[in-house]
Every structure is written in structure tokens, then in C-alpha cells.
DSSP file (Angstrom, degrees, kcal/mol; ACC not computed):
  #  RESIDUE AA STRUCTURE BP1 BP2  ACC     N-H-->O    O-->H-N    N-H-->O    O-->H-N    TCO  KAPPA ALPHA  PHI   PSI    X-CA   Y-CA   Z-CA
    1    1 A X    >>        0   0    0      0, 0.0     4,-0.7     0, 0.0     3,-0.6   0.000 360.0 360.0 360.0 -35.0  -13.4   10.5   -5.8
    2    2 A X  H 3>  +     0   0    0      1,-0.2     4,-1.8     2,-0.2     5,-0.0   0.766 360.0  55.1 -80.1 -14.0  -14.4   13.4   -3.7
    3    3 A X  H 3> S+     0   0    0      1,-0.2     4,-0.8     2,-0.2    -1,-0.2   0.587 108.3  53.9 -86.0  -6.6  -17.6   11.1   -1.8
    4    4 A X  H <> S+     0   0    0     -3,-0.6     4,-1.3     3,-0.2    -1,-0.2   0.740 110.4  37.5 -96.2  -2.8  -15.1    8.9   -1.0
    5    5 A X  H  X S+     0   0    0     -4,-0.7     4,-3.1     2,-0.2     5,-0.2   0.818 117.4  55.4 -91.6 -42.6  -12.6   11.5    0.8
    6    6 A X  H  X S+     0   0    0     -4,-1.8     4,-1.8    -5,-0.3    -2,-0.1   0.813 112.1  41.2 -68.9 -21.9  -15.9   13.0    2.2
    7    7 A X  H >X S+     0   0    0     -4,-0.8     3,-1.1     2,-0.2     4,-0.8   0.977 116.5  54.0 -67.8 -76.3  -16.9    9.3    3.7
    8    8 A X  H 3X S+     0   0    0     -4,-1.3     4,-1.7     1,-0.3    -2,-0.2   0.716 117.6  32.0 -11.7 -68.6  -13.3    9.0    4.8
    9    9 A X  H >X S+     0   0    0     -4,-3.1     4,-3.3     1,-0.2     3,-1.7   0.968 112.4  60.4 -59.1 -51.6  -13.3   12.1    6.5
   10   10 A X  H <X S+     0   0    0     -4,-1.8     4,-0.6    -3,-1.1    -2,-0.2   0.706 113.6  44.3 -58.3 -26.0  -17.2   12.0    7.7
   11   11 A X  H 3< S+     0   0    0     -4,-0.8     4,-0.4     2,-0.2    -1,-0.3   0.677 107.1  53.4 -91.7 -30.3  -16.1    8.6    9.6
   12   12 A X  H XX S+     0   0    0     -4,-1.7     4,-1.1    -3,-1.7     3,-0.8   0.920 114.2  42.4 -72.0 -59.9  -12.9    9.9   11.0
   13   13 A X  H 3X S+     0   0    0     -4,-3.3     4,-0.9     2,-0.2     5,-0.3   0.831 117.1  54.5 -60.2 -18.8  -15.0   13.2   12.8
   14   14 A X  H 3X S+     0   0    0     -4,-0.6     4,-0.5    -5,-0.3    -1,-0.2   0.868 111.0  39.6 -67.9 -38.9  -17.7   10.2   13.6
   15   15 A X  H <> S+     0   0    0     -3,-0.8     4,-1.1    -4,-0.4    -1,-0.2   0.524 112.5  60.5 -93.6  -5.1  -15.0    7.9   15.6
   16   16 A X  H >< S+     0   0    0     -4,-1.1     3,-4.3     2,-0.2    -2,-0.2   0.835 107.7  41.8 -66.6 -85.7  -13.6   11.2   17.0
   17   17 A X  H 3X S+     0   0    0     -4,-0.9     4,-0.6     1,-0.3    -2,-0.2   0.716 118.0  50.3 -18.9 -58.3  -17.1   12.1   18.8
   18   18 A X  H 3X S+     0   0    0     -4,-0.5     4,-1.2    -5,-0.3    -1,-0.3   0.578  88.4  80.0 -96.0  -2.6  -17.4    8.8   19.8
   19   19 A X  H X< S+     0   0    0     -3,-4.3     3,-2.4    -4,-1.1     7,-0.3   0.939  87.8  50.7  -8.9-106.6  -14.3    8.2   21.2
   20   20 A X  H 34 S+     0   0    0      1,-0.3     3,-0.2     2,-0.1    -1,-0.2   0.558 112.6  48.8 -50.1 -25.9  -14.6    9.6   24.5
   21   21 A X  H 3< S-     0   0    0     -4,-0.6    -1,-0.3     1,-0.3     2,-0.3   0.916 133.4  -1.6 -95.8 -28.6  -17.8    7.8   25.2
   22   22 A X    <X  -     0   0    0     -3,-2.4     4,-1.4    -4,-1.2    -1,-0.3  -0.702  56.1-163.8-178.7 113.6  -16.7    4.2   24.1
   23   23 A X  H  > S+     0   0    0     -2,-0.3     4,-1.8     2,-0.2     5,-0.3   0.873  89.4  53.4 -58.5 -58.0  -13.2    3.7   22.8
   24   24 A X  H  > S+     0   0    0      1,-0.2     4,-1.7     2,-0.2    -1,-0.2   0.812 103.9  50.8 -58.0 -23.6  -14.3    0.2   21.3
   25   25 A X  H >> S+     0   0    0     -6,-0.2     4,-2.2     2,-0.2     3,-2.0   0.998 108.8  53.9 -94.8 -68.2  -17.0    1.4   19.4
   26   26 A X  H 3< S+     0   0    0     -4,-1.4     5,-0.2    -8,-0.3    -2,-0.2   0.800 116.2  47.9  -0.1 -76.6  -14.5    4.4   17.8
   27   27 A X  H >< S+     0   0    0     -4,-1.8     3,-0.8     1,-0.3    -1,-0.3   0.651 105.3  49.2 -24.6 -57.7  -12.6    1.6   17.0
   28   28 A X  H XX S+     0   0    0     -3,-2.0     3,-3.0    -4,-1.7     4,-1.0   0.985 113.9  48.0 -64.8 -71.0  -14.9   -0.7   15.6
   29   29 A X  T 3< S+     0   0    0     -4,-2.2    -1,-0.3     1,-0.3    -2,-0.2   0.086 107.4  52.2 -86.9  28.3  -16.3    1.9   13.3
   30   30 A X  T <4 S+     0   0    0     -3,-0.8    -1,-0.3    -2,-0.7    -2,-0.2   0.130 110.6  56.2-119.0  -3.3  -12.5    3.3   11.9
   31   31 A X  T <> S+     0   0    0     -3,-3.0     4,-2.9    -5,-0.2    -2,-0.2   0.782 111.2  43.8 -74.4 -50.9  -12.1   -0.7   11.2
   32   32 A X  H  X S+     0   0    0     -4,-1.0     4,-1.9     1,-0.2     5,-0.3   0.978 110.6  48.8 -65.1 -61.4  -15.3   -0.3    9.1
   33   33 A X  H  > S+     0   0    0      2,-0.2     4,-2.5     1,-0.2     5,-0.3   0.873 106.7  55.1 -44.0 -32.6  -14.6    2.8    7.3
   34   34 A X  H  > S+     0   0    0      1,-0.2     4,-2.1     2,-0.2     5,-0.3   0.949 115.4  49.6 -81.2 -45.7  -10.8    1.5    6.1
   35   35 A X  H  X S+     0   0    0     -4,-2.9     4,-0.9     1,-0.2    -1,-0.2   0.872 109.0  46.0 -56.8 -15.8  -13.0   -1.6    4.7
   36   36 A X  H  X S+     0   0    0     -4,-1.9     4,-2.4     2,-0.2    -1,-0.2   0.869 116.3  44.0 -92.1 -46.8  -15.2    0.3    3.2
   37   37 A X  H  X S+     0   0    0     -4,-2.5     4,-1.9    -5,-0.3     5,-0.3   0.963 107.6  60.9 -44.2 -68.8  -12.6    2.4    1.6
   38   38 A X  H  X S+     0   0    0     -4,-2.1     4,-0.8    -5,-0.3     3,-0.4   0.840 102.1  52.9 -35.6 -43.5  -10.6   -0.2    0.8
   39   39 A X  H  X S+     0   0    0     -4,-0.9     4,-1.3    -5,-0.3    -1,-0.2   0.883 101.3  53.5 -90.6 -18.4  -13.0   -1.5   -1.1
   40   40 A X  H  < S+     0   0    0     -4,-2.4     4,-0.4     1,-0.2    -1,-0.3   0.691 111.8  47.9 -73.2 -11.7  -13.8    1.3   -3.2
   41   41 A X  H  X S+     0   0    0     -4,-1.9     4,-2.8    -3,-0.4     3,-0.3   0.607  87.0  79.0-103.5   1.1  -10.3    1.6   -4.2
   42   42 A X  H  X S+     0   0    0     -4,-0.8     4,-2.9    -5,-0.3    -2,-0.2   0.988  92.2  62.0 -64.6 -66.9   -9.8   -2.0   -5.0
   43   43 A X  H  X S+     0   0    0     -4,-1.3     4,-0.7     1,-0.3    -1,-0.2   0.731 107.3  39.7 -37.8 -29.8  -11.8   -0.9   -8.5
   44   44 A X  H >> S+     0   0    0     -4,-0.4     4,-1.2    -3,-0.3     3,-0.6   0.845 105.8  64.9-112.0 -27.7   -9.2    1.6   -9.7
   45   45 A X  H >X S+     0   0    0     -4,-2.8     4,-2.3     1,-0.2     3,-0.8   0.976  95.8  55.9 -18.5 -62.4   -6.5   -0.6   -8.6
   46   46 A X  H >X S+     0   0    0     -4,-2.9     4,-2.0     2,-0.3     3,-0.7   0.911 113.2  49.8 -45.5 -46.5   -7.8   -3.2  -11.3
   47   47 A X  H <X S+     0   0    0     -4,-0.7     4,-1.4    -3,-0.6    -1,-0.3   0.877 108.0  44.2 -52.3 -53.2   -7.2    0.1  -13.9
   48   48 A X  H <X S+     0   0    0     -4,-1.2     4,-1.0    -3,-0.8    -1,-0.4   0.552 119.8  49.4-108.6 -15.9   -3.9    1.2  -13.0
   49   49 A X  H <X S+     0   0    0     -4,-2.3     4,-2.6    -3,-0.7    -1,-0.3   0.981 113.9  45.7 -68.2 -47.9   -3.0   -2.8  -13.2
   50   50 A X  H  X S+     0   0    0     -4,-2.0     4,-1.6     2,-0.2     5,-0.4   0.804 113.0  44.4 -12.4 -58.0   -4.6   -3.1  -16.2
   51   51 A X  H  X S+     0   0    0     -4,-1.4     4,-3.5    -5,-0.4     5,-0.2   0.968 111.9  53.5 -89.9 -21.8   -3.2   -0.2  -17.9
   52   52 A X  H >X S+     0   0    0     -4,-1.0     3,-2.0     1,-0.2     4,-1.5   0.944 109.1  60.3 -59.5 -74.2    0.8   -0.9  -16.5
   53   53 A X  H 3X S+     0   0    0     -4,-2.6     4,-0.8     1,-0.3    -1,-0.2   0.555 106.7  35.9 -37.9 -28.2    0.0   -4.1  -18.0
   54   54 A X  H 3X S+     0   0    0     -4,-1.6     4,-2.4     1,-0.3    -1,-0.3   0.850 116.2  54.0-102.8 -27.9   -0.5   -3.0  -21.2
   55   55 A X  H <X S+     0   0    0     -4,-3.5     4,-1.3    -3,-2.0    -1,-0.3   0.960 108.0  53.8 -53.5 -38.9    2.3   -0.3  -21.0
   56   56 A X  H  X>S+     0   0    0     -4,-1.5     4,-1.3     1,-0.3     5,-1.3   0.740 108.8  46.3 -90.9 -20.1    4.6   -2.9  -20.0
   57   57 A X  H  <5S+     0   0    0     -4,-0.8    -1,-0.3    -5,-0.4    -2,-0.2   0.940 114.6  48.0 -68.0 -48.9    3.9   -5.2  -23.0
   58   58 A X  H  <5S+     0   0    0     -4,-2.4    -2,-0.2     1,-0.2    -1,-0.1   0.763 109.9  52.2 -52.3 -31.7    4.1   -2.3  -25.4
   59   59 A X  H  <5S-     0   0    0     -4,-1.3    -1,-0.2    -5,-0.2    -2,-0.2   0.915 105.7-134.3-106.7 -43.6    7.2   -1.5  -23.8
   60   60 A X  T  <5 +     0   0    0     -4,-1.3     2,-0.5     1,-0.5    -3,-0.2   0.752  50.6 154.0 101.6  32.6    8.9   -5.5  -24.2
   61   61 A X      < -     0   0    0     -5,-1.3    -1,-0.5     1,-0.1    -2,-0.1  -0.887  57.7 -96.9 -92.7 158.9   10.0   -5.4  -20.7
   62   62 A X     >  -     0   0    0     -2,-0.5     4,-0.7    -3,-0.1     3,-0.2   0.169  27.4-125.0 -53.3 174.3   10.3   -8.4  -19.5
   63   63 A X  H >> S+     0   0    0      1,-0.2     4,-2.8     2,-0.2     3,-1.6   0.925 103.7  71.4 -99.3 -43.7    7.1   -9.7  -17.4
   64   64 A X  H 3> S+     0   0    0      1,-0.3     4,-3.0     2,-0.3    -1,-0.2   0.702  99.2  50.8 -50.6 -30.2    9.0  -10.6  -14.2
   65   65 A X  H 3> S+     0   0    0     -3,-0.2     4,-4.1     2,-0.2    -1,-0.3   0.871 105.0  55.2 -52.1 -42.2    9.3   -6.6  -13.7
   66   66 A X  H <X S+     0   0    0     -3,-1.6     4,-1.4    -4,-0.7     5,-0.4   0.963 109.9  43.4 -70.4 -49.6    6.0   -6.5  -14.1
   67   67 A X  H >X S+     0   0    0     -4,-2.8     4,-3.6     1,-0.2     3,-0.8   0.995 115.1  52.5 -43.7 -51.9    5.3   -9.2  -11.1
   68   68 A X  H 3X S+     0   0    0     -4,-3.0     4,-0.7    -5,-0.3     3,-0.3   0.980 108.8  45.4 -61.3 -46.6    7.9   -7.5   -9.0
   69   69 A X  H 3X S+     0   0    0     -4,-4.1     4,-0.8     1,-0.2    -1,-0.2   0.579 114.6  48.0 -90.7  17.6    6.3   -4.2   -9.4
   70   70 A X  H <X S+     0   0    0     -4,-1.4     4,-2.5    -3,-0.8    -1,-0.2   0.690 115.0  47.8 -60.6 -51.6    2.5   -5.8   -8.6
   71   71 A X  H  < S+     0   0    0     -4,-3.6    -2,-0.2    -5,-0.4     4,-0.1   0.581 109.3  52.5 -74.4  -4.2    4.2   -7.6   -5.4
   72   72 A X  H  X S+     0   0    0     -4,-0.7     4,-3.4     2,-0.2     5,-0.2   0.809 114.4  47.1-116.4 -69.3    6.1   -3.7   -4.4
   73   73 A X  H  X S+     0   0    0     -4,-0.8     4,-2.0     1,-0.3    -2,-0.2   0.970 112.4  48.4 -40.4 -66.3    2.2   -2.4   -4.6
   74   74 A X  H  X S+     0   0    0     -4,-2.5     4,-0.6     1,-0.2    -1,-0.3   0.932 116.8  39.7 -33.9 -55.0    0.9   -5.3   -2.5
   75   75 A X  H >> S+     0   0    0      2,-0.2     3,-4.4     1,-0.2     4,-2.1   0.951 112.6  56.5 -70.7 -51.7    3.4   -4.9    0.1
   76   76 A X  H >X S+     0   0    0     -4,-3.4     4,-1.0     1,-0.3     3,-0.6   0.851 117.3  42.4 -42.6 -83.6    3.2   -0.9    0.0
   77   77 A X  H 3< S+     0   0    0     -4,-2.0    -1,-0.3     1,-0.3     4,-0.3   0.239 110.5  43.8 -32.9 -21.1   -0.2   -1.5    0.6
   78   78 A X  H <X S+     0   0    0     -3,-4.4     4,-4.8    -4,-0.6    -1,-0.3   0.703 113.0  53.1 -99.8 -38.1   -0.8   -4.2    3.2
   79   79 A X  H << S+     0   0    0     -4,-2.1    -2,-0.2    -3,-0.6     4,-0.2   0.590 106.8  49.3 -75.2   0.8    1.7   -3.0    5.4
   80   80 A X  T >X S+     0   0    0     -4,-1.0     4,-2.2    -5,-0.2     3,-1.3   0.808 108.8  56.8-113.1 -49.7    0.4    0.4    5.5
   81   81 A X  G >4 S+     0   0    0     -5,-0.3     3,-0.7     1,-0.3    -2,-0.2   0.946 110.0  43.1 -13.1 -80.5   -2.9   -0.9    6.2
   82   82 A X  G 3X S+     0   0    0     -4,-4.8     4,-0.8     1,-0.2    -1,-0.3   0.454 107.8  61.2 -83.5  24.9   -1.8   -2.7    9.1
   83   83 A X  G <4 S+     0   0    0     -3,-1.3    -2,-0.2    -5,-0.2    -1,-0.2   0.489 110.6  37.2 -70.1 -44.6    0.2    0.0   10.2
   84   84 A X  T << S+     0   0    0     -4,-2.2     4,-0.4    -3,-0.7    -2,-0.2   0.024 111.7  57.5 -97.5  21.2   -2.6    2.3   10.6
   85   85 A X  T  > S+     0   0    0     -5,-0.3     4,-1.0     2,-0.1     6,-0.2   0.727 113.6  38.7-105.3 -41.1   -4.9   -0.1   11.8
   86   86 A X  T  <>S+     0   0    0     -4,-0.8     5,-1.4     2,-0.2     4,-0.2   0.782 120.2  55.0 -66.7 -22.4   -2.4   -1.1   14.9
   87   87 A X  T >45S+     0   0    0      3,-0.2     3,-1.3     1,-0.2    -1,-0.2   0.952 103.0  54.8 -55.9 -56.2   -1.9    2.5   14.8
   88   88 A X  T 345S+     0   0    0     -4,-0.4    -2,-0.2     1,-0.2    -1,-0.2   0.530 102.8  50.7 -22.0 -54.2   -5.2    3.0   15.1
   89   89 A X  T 3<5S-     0   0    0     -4,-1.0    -1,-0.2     2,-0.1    -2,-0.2   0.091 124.0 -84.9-125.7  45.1   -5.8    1.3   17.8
   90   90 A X  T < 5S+     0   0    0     -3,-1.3     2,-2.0    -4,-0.2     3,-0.3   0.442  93.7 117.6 111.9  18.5   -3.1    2.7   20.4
   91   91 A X     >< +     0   0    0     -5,-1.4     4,-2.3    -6,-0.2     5,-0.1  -0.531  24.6 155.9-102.1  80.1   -0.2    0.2   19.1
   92   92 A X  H  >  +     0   0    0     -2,-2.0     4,-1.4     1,-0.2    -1,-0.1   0.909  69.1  45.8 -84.3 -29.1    2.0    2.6   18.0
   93   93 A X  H  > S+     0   0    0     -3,-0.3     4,-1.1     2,-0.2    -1,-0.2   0.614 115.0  49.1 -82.8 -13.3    5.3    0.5   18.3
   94   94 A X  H  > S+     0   0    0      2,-0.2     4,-1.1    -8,-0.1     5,-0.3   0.885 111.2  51.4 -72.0 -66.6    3.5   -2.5   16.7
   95   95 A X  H  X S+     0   0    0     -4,-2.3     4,-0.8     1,-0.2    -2,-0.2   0.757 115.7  41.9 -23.0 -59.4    2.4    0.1   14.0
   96   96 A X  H >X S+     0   0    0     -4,-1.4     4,-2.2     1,-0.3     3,-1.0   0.883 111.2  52.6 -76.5 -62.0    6.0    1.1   13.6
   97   97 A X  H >X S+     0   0    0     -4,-1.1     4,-1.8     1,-0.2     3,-1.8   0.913 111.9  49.0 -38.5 -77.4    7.4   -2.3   13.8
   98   98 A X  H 3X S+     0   0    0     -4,-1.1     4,-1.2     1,-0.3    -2,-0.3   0.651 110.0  49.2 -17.7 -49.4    4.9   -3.3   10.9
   99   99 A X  H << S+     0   0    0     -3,-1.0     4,-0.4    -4,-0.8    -1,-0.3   0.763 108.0  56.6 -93.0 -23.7    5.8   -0.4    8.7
  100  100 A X  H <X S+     0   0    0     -4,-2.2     4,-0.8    -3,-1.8    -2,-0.2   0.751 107.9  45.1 -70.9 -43.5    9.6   -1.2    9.1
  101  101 A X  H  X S+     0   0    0     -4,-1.8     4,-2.1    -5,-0.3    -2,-0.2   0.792 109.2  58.3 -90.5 -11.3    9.5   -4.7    7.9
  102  102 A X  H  X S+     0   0    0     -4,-1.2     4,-1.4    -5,-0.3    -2,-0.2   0.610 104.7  46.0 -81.6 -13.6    7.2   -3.8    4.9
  103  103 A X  H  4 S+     0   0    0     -4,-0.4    -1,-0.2    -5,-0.2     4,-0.2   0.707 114.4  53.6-106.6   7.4    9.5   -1.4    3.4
  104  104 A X  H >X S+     0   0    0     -4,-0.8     4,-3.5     2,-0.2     3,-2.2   0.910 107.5  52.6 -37.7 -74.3   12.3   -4.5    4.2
  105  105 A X  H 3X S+     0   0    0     -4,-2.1     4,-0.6     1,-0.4    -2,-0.2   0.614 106.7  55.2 -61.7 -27.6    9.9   -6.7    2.3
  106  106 A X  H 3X S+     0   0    0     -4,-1.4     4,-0.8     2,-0.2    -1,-0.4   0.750 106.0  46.1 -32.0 -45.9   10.1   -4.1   -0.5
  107  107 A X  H X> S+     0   0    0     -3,-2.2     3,-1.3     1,-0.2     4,-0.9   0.931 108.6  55.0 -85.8 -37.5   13.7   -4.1   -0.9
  108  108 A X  H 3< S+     0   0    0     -4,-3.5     3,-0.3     1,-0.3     4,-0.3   0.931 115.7  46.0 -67.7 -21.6   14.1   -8.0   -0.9
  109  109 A X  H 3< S+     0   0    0     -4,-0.6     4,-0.5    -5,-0.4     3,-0.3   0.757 113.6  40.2 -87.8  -4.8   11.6   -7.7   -3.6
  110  110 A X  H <X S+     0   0    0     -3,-1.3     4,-2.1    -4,-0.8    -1,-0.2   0.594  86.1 100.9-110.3  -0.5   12.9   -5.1   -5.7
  111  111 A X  H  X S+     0   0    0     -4,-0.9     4,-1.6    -3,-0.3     5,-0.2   0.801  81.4  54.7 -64.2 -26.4   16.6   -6.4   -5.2
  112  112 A X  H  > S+     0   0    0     -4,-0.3     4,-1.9    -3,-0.3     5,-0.3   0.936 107.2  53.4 -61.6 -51.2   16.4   -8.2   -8.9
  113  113 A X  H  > S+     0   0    0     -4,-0.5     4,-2.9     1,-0.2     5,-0.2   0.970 113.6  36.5 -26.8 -90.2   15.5   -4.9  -10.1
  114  114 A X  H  X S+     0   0    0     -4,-2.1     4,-2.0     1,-0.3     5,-0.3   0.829 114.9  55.5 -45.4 -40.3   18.5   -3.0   -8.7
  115  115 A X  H  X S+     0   0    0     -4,-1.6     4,-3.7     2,-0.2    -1,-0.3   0.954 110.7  51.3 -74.8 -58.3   21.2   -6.2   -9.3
  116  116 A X  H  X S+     0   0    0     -4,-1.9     4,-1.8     2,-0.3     5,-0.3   0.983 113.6  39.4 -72.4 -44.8   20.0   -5.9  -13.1
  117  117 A X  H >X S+     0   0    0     -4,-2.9     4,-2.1    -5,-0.3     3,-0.8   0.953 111.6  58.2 -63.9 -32.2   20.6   -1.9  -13.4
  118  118 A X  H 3X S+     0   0    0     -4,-2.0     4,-2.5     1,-0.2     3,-0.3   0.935 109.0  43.0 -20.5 -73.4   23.4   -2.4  -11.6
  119  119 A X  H 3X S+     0   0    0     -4,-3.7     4,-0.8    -5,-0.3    -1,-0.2   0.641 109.3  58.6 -59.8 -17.9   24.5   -4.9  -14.4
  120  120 A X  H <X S+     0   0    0     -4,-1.8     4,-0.9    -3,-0.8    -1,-0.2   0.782 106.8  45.3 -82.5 -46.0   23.3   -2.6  -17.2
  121  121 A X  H  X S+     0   0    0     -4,-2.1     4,-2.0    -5,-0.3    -2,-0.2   0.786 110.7  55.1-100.7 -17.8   25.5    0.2  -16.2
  122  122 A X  H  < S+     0   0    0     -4,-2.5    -2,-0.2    -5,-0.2    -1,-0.2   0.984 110.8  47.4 -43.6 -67.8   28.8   -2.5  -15.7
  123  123 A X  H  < S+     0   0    0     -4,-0.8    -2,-0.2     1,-0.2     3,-0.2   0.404 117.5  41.3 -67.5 -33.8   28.2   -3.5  -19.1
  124  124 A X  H  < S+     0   0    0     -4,-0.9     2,-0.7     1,-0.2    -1,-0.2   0.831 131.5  28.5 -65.2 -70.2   27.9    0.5  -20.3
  125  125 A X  S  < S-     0   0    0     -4,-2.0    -1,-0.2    -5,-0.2    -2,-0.1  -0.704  86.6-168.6-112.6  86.5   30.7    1.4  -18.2
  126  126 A X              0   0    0     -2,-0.7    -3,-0.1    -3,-0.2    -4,-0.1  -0.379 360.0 360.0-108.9 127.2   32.6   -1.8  -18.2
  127  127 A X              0   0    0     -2,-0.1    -1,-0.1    -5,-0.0    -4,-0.0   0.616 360.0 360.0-104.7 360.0   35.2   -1.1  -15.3
């Protein structure tokens, strides 16, 4: 974990320095680094999906929780992606925009969630 913060970082001081001399090229290479990152964390995704799956079988909730909270991850995750990648490259009200409709697209996904505790605690505390 700690060569990938130390890439992270080593790539951030790289596109600083190179900034001032050719913005694109900064660019270009803080585009590289979030792939590169990205892809190294793509591996322990698969775990921690993997091992909620297996919790969530043991556990007899239903599967559809388990989709929503794989589709909650996604969103978290792409939108914050492109959110600091328009960020990234001076778009700071595109960023913003971006980061605002992904935590939308989180709550429309997570509203079956919330409707069903909602219905659990009627059914407790029947009113």
C-alpha cells in the first residue's frame, strides 16, 4: 500500500514541477497516474466485493441489497473520479456539477433501502 501512496504522491510533486513549463503535459501525466492508481486498486476492490459477498450470504439478506450497495460503490467511485479529473484540469464548476449529481445518483439508488427501513420501523411501531 505504501508504494502506491509513494507513486501517488511522487506523480502529484512530478505534475507540480512540470506545470509551469507545459500545463498539458502536467495534465497528461496526473491523467496517467489516476490510471495507474486506479488500477492498482481495482485488485482489492475484487476482495472487499468478494468478502461483502460472502458476509451478505451468511447474513440471509436479501441479494438485491447486495446489488444496490455494489451500484452505491460504482457511483461513489466514478463520480469522484471524474470530479477530480475535471477538477484536475481547471473545471472546477464542471467538477462540482459532477460530484452533485453522483451523490443524487446515490440516493435514487439507495431509496429501496431507506423505503424498506422505513417499513420495518412502521411495522415495529405501527402508528
Amino acid at each position: 500500500m505504501i508504494h502506491i501512496i509513494l507513486a501517488g504522491v511522487a506523480a502529484a510533486m512530478l505534475a507540480l514541477w512540470v506545470k509551469p513549463l507545459k500545463p498539458e503535459y502536467a495534465l497528461f501525466l496526473s491523467l496517467a497516474a489516476i490510471l495507474l492508481l486506479m488500477g492498482a486498486s481495482l485488485g482489492r476492490l475484487q476482495e472487499i466485493i468478494e468478502l461483502v459477498s460472502r458476509l451478505m450470504n451468511r447474513s440471509g439478506v436479501e441479494s438485491v441489497y447486495y446489488q444496490i450497495l455494489l451500484k452505491i460503490m460504482g457511483l461513489a467511485w466514478i463520480s469522484q473520479l471524474a470530479s477530480d479529473i475535471c477538477d484536475e484540469a481547471g473545471c472546477r464548476a464542471i467538477s462540482q456539477q459532477i460530484s452533485i449529481y453522483g451523490k443524487l445518483m446515490i440516493l435514487a439508488v439507495s431509496l429501496p433501502v431507506i423505503n424498506s427501513v422505513i417499513e420495518t420501523i412502521e411495522t415495529i411501531f405501527p402508528g
